[in-house]
MIDOSE-1310 file (N, C-alpha, C; in nm, 2 decimals, decimal comma, always signed):
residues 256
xxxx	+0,08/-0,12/+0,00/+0,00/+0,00/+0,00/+0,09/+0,13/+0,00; +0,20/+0,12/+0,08/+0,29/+0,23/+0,12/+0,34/+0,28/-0,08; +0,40/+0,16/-0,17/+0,41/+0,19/-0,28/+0,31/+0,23/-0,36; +0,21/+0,18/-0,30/+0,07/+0,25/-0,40/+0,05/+0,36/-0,40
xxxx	+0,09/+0,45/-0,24/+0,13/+0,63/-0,25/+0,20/+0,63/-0,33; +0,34/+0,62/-0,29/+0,44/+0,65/-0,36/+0,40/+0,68/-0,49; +0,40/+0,60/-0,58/+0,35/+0,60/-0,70/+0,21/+0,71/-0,74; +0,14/+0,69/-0,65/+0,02/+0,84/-0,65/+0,11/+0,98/-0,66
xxxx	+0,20/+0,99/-0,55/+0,25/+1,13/-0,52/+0,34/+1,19/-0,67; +0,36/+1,04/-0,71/+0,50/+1,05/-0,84/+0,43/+1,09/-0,97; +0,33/+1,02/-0,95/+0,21/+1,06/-1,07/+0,15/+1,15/-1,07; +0,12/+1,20/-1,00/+0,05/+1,35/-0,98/+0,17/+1,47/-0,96
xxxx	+0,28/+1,43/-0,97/+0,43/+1,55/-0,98/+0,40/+1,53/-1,16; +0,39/+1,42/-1,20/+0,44/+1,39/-1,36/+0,33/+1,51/-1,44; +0,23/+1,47/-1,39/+0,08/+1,56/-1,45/+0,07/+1,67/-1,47; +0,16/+1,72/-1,36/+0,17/+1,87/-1,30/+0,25/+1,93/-1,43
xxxx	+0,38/+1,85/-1,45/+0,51/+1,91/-1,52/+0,45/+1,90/-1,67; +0,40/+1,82/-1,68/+0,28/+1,84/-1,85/+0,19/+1,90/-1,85; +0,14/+2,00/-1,73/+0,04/+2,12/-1,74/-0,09/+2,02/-1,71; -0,12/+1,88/-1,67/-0,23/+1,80/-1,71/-0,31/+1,91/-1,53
xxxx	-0,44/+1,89/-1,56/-0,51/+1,99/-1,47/-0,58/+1,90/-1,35; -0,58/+1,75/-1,42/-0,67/+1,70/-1,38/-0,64/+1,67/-1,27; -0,69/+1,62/-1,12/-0,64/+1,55/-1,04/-0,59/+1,44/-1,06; -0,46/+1,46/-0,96/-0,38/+1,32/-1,01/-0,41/+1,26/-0,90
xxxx	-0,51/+1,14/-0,86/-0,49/+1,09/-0,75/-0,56/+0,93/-0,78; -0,53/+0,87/-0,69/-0,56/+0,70/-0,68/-0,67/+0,66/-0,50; -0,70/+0,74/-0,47/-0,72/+0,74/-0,31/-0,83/+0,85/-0,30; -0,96/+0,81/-0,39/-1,03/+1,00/-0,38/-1,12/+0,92/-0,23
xxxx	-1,06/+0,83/-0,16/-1,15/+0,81/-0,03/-1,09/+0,89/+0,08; -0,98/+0,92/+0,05/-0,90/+0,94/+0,20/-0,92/+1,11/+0,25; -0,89/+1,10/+0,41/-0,95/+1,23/+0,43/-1,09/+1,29/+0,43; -1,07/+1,37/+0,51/-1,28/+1,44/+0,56/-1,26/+1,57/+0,46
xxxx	-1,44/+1,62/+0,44/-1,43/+1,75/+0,35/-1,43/+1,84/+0,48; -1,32/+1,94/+0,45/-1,33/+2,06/+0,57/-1,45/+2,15/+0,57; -1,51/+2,17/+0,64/-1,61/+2,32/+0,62/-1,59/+2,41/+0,66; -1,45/+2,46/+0,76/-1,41/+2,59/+0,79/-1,37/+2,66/+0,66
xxxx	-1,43/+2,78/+0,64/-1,38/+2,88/+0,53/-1,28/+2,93/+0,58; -1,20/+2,92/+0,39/-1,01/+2,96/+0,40/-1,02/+3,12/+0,44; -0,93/+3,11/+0,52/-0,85/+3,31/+0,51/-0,86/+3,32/+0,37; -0,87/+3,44/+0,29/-0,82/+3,47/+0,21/-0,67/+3,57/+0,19
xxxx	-0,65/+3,54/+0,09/-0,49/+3,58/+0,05/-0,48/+3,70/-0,10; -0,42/+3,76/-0,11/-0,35/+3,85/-0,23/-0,21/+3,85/-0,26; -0,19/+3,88/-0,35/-0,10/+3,88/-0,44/-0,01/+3,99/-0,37; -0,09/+4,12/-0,34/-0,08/+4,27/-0,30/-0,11/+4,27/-0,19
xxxx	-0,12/+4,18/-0,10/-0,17/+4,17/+0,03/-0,02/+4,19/+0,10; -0,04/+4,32/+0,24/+0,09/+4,42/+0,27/+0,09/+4,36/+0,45; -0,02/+4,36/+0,48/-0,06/+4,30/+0,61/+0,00/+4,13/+0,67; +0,08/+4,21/+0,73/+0,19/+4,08/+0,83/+0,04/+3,98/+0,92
xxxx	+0,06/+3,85/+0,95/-0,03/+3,77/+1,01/+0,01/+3,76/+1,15; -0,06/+3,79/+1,25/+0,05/+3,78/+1,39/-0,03/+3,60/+1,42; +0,10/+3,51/+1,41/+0,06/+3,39/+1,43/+0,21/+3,32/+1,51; +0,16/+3,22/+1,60/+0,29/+3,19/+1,68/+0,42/+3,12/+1,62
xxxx	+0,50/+3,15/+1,70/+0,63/+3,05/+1,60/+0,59/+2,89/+1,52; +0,66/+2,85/+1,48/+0,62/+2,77/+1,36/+0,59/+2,68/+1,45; +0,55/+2,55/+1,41/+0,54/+2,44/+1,48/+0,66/+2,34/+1,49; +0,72/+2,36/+1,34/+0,81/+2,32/+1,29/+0,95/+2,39/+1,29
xxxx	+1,06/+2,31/+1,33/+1,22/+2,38/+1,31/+1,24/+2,44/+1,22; +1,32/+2,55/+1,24/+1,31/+2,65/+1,10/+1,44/+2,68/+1,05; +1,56/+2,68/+0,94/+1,64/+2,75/+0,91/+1,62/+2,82/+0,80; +1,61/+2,98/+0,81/+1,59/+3,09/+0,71/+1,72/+3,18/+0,69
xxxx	+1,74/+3,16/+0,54/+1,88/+3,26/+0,52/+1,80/+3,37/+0,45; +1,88/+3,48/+0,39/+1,80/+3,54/+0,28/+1,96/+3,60/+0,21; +1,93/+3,63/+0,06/+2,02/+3,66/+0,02/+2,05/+3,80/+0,00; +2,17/+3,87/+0,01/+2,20/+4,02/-0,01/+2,07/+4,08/-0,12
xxxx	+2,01/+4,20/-0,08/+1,93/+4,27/-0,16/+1,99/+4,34/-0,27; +1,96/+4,42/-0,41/+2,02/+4,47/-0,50/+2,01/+4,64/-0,43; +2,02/+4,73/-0,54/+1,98/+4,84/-0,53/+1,87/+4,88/-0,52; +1,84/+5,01/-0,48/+1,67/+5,05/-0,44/+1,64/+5,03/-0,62
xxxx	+1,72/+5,05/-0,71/+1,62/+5,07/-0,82/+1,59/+4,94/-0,90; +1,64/+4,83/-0,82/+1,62/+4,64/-0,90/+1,56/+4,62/-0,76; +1,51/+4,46/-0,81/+1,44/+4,39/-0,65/+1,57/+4,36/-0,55; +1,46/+4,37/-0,45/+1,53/+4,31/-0,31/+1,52/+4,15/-0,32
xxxx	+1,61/+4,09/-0,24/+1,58/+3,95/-0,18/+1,43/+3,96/-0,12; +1,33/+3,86/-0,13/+1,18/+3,85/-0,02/+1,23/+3,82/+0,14; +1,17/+3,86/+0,17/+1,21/+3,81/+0,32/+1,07/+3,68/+0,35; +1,14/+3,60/+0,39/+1,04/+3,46/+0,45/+0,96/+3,47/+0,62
xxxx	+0,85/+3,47/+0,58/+0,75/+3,56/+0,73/+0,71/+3,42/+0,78; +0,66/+3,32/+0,72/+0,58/+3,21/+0,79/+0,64/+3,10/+0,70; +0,68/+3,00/+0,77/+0,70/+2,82/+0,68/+0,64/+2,71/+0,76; +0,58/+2,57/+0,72/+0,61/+2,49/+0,75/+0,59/+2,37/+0,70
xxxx	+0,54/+2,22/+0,76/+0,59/+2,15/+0,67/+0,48/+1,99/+0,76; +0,47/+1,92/+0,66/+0,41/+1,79/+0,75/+0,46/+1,67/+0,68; +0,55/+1,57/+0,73/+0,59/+1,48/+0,67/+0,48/+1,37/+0,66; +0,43/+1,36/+0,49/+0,30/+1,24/+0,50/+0,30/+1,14/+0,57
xxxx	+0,19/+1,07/+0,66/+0,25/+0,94/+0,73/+0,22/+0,85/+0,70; +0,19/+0,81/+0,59/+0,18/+0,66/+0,50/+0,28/+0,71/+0,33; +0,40/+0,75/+0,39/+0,45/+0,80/+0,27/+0,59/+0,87/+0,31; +0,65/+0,89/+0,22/+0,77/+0,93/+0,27/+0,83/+1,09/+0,21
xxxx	+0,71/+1,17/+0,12/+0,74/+1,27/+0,12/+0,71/+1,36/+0,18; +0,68/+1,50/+0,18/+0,69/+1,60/+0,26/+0,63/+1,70/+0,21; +0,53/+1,77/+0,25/+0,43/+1,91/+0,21/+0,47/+1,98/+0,26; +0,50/+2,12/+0,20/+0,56/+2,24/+0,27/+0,51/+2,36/+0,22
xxxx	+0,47/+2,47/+0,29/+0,43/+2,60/+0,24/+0,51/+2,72/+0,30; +0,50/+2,86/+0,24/+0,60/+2,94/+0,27/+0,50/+3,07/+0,25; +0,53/+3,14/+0,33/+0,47/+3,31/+0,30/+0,62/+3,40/+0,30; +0,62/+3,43/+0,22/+0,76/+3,57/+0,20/+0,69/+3,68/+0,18
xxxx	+0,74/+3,80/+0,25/+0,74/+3,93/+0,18/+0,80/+4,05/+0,10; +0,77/+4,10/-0,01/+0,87/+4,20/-0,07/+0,88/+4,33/-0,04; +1,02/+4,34/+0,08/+1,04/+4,44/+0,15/+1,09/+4,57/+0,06; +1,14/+4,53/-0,09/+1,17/+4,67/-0,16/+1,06/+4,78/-0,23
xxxx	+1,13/+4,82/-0,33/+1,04/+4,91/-0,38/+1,02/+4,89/-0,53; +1,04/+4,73/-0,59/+1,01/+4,69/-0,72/+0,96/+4,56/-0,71; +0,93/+4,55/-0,85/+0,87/+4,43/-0,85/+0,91/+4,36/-0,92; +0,92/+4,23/-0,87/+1,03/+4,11/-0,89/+0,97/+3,98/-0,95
xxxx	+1,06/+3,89/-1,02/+1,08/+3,76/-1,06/+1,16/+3,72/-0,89; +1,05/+3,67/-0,82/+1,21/+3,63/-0,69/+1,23/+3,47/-0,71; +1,33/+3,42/-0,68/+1,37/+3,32/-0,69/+1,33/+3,24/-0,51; +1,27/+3,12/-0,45/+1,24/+3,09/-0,32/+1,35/+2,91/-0,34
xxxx	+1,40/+2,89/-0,22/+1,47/+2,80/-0,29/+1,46/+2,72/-0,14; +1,39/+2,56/-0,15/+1,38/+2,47/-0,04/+1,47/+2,39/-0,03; +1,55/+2,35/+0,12/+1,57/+2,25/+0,09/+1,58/+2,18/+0,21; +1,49/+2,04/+0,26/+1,49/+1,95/+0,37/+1,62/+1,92/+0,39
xxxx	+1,65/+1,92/+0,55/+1,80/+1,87/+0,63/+1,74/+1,78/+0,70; +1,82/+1,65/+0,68/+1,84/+1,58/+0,85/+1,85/+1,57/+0,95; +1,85/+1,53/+1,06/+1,89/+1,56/+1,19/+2,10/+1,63/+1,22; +2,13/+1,57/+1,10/+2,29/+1,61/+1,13/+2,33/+1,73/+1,00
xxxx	+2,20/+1,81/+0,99/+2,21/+1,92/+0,87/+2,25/+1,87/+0,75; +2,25/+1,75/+0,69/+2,25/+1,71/+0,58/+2,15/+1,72/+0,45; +2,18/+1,79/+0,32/+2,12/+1,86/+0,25/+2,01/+1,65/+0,22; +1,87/+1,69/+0,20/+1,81/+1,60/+0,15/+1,77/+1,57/+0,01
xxxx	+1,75/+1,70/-0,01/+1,67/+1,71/-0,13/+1,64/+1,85/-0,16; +1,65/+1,97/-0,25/+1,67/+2,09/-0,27/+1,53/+2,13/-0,42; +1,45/+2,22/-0,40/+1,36/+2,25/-0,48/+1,35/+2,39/-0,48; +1,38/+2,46/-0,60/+1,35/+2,62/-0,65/+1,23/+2,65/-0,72
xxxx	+1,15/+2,76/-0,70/+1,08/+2,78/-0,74/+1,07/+2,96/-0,76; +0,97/+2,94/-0,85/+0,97/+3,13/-0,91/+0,89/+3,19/-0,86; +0,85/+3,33/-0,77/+0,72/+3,37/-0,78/+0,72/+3,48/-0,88; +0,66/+3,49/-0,94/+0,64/+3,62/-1,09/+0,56/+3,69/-1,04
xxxx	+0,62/+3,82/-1,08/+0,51/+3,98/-1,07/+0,51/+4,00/-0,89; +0,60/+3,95/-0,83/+0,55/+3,99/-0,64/+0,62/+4,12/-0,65; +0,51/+4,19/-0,58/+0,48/+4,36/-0,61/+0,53/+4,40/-0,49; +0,63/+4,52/-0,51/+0,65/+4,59/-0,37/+0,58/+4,60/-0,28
xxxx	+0,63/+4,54/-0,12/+0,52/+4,53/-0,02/+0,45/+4,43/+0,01; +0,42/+4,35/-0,10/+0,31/+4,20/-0,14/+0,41/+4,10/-0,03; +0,29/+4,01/-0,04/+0,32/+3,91/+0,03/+0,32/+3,80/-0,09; +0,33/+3,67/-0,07/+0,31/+3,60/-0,20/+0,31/+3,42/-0,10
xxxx	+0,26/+3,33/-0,16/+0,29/+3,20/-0,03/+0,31/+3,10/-0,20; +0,39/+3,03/-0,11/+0,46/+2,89/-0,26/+0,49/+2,76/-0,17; +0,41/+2,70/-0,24/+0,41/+2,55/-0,18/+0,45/+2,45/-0,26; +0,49/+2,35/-0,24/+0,52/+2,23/-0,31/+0,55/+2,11/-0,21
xxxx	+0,59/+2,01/-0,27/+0,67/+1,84/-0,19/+0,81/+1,87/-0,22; +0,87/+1,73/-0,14/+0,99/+1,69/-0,16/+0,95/+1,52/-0,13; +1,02/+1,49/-0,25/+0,94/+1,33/-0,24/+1,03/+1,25/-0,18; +1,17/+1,26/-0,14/+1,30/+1,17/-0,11/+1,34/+1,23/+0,03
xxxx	+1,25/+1,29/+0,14/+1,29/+1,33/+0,23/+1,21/+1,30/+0,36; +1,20/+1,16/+0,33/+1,17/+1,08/+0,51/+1,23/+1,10/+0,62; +1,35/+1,14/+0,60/+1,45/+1,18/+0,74/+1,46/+1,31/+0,78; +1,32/+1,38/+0,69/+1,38/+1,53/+0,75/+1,39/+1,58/+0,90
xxxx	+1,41/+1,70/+0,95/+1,45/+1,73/+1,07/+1,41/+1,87/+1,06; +1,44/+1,92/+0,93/+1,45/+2,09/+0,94/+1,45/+2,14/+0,81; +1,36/+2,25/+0,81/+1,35/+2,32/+0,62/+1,43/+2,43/+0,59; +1,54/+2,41/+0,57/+1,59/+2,55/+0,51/+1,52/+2,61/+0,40
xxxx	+1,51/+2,78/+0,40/+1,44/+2,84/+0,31/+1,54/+2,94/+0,25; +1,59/+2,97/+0,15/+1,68/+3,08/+0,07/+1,59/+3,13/-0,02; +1,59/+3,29/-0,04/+1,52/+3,39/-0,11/+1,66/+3,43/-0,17; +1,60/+3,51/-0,35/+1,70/+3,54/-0,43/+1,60/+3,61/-0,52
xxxx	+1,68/+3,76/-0,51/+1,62/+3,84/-0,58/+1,54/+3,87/-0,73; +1,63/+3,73/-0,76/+1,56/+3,71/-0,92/+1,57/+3,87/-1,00; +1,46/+3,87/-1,13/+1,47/+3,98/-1,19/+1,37/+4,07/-1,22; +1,41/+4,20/-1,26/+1,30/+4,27/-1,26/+1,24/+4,21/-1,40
xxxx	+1,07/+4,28/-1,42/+1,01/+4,21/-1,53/+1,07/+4,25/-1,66; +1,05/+4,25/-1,75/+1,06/+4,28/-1,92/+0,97/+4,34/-1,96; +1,01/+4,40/-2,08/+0,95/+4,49/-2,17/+0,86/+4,39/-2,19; +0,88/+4,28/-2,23/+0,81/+4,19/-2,30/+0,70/+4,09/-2,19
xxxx	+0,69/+4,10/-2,05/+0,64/+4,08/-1,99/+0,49/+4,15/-1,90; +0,37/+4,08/-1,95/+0,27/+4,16/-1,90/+0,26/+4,21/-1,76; +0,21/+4,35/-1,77/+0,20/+4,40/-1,63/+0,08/+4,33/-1,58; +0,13/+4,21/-1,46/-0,02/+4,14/-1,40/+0,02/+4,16/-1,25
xxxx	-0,12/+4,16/-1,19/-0,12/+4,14/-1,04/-0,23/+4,05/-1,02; -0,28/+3,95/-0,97/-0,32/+3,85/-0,99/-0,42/+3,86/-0,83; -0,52/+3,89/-0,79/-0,54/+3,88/-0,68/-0,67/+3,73/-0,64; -0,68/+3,70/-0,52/-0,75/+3,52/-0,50/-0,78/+3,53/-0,37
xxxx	-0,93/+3,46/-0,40/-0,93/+3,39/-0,27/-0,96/+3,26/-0,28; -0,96/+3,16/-0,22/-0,97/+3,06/-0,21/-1,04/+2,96/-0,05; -1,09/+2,87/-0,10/-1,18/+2,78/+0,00/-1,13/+2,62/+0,00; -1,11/+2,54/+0,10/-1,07/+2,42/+0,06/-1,23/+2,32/+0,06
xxxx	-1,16/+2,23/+0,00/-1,27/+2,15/-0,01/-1,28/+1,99/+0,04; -1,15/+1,97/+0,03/-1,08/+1,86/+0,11/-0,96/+1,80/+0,13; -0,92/+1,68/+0,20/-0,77/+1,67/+0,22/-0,74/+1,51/+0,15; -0,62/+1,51/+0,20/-0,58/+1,37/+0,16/-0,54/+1,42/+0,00
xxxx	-0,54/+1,32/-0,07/-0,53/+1,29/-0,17/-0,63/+1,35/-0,31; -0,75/+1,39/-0,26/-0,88/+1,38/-0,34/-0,90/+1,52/-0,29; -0,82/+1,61/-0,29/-0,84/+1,73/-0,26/-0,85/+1,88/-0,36; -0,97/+1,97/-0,33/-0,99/+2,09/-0,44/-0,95/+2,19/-0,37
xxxx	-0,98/+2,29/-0,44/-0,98/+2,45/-0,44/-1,08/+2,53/-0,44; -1,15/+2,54/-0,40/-1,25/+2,68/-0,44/-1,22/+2,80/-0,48; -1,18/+2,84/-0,63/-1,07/+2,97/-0,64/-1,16/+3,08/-0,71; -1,14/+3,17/-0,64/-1,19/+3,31/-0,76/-1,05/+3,40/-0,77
xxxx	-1,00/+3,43/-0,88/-0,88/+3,49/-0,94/-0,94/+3,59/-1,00; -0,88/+3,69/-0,99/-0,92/+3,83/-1,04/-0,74/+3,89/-1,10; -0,79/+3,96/-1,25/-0,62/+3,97/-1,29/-0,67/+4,13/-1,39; -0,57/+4,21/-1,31/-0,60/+4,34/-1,34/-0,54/+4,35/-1,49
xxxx	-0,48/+4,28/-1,57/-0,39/+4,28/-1,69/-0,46/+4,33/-1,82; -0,43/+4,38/-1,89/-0,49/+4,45/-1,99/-0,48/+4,34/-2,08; -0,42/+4,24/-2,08/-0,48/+4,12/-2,18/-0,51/+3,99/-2,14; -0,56/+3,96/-2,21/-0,60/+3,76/-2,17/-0,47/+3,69/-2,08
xxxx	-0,47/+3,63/-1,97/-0,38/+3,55/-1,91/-0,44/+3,40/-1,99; -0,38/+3,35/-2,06/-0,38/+3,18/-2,09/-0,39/+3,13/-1,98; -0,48/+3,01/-1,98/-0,46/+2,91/-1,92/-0,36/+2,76/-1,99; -0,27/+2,70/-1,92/-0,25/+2,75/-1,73/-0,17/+2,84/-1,64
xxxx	-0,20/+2,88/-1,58/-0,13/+2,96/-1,52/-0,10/+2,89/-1,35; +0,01/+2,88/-1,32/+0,06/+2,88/-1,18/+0,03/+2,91/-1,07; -0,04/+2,81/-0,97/-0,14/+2,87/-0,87/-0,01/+2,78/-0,69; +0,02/+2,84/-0,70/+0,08/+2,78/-0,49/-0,07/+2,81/-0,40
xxxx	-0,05/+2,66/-0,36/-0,10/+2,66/-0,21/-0,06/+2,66/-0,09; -0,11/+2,74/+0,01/-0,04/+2,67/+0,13/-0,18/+2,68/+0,25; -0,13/+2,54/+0,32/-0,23/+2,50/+0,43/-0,23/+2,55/+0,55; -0,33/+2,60/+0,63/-0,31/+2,64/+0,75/-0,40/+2,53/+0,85
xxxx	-0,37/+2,51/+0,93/-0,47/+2,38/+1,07/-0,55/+2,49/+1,10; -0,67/+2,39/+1,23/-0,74/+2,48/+1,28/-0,68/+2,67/+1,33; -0,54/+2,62/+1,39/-0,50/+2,73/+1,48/-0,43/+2,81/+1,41; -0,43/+2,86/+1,27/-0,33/+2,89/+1,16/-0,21/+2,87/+1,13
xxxx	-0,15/+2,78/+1,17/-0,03/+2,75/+1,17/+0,00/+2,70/+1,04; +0,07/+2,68/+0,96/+0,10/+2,64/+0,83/+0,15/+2,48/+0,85; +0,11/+2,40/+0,76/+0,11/+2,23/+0,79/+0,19/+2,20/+0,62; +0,16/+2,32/+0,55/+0,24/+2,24/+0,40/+0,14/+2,29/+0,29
xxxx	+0,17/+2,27/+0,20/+0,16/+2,33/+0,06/+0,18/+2,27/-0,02; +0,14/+2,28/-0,16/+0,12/+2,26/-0,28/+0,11/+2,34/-0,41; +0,08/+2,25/-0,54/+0,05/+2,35/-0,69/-0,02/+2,32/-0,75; -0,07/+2,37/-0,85/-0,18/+2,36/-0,90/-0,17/+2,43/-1,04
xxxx	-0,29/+2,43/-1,14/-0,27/+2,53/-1,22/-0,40/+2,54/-1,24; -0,47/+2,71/-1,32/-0,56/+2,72/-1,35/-0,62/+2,62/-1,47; -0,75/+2,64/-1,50/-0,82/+2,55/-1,59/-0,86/+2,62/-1,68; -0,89/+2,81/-1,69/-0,96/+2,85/-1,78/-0,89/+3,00/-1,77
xxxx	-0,86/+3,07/-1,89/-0,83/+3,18/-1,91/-0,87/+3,27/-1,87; -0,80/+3,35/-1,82/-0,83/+3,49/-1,70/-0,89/+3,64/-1,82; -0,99/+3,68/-1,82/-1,00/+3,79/-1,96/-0,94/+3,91/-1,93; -0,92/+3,98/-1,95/-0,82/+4,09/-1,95/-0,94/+4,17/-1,85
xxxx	-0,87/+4,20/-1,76/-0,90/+4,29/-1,62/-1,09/+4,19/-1,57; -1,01/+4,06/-1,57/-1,16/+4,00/-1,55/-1,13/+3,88/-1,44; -1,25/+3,79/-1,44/-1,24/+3,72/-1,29/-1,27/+3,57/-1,34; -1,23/+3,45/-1,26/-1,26/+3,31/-1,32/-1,31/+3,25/-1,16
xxxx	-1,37/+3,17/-1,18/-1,47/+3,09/-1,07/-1,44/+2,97/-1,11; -1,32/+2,85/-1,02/-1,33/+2,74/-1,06/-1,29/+2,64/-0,93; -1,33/+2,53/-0,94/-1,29/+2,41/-0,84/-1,12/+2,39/-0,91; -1,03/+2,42/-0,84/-0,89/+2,35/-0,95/-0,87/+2,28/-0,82
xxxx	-0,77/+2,16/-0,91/-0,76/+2,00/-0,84/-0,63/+2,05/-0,79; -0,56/+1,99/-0,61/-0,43/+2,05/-0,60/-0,35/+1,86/-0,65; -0,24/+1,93/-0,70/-0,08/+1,90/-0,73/-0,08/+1,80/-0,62; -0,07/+1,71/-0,55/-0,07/+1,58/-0,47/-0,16/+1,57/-0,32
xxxx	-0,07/+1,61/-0,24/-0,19/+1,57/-0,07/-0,16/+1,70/-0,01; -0,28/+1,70/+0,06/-0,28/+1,80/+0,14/-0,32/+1,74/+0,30; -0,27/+1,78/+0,39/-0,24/+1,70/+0,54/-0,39/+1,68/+0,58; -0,45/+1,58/+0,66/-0,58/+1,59/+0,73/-0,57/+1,69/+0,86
xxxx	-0,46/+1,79/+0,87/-0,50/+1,86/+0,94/-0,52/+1,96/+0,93; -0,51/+2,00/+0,75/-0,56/+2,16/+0,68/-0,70/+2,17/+0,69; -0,71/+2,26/+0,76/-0,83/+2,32/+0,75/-0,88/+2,48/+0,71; -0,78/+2,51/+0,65/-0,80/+2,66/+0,58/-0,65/+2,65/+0,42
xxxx	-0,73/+2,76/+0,36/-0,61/+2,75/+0,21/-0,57/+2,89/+0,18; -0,41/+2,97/+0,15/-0,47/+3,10/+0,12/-0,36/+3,08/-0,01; -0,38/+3,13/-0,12/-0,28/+3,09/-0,25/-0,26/+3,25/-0,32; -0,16/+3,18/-0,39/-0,04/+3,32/-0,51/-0,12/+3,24/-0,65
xxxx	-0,13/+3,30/-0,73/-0,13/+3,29/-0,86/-0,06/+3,38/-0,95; +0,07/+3,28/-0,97/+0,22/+3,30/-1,02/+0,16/+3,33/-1,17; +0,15/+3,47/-1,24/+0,11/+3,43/-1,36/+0,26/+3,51/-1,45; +0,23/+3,42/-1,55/+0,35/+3,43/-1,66/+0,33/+3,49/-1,81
C-alpha cells in the first residue's frame, strides 16, 4: 500500500510538469471535507499575520538585496511542513514578503536537512510579478525526504520584469474542499492585466490547521483563461496531498 502512494505522489508530480489539470490521485476516499472557510490571500496583500512560532524547526537565510532601483531579496515571514505518514514525502508552504520598492521575478529555494544538517533534497521555485510590499505563499513536496529534521528556506532576488512581460497582479481567494489525496480548491482569481492571461497559469497553495499554523503546501494550475482585467470561478484540483490537518487555504497565482 505504502508503494501504491508512492507512486500516487510520483504521478501527480508527472501531471503537473505536462500542465495536465486533472487531479492526479488513486485514493479520492482518504481524508474528511473541511467546512471551515479559507482566510483569504492577495498577491498585493501588505498585512503581516501575527501567528505563533512555527510548529516546525526552521532555518531561514536570505540573500543580499540589490539596489533600491532592482528587486530586493523577499524576506520569509511564515513556513512549515508535515511529513505524510503513509508516505515518505513532505508538504511544505512558505509566505515571503517584498520588503523593496520593485517588483520582482524572486527566486524561493527549499531544501529539507536531516537531523545532522544534511542537505536532503533541494527545490526552486519562481514567484512572478511579487509587487512591492506583497506578500506572496509557494508550496510544493519533496518526495526523497523521510528523514527530514529541518526546512531550510533561501530567497533570491531574481529579476525585474521585461518589456516583454505583462504588467499582471493576480489577486485570489480561495476555499478548501478537502484533504488527503482527493483534494480541491474553491478559487476566484481576479487579474488586473490589460490582456488575456492563458490558461495554465501557476497557482501555490499553502495549508493552515485549525490554529493557523501552516502544515504544507502545494501547486496547482488554472483550468480556464483569465479575460483581461476579468475574474474566473473554478474548483482547481491540488498537485498531490494536502495534510488531514488543513483546515484553511490561502494561495499566489504566479502568472506568466
Amino acid at each position: 500500500m505504502q508503494s501504491r502512494r508512492r507512486f500516487s505522489a510520483a504521478a501527480a508530480i508527472f501531471c503537473a510538469a505536462v500542465l495536465v489539470s486533472a487531479a492526479c490521485s488513486n485514493d479520492s476516499t482518504r481524508g474528511q471535507a473541511v467546512a471551515a472557510d479559507a482566510a483569504s490571500t492577495s498577491t498585493t496583500k501588505t498585512t503581516a499575520r501575527d501567528v505563533s512560532a512555527p510548529s516546525r524547526p526552521s532555518t531561514t537565510t536570505r540573500a543580499p538585496g540589490v539596489s533600491n532601483s532592482g528587486p530586493t531579496a523577499p524576506e520569509v515571514v511564515e513556513q512549515g511542513w508535515s511529513l505524510v505518514a503513509d508516505g515518505d514525502f513532505v508538504t511544505y508552504g512558505i509566505r515571503v514578503h517584498n520588503p523593496g520598492s520593485a517588483v520582482a521575478f524572486s527566486e524561493v529555494t527549499v531544501t529539507a536537512l536531516d537531523a545532522s544538517g544534511t542537505p536532503l533534497e533541494t527545490k526552486q521555485e519562481t514567484v512572478a510579478f511579487l509587487a512591492a510590499g506583497a506578500d506572496a505563499y509557494v508550496g510544493g513536496m519533496l518526495i526523497d525526504s523521510s528523514a527530514i529534521a529541518d526546512l531550510k528556506v533561501t530567497t533570491d532576488p531574481g529579476r525585474s520584469p521585461s518589456r516583454s512581460d505583462p504588467q499582471v497582479t493576480v489577486t485570489a481567494e480561495a476555499k478548501l474542499l478537502g484533504t488527503g489525496y482527493d483534494t480541491r480548491v474553491a478559487l476566484t482569481a481576479q487579474s488586473d492585466s490589460a490582456t488575456t492571461l492563458k490558461s495554465p497559469q501557476r497557482i501555490f497553495y499553502v495549508f493552515r490547521d485549525a490554529g493557523g499554523e501552516i502544515v504544507g503546501g502545494m501547486f496547482g494550475f488554472t483550468q480556464s483563461a483569465i479575460p483581461p482585467n476579468g475574474t474566473i470561478n473554478e474548483a482547481t484540483p491540488v498537485t498531490g496531498f494536502a495534510p488531514a490537518t488543513a483546515a484553511s487555504v490561502e494561495v499566489t497565482v504566479s502568472a506568466f
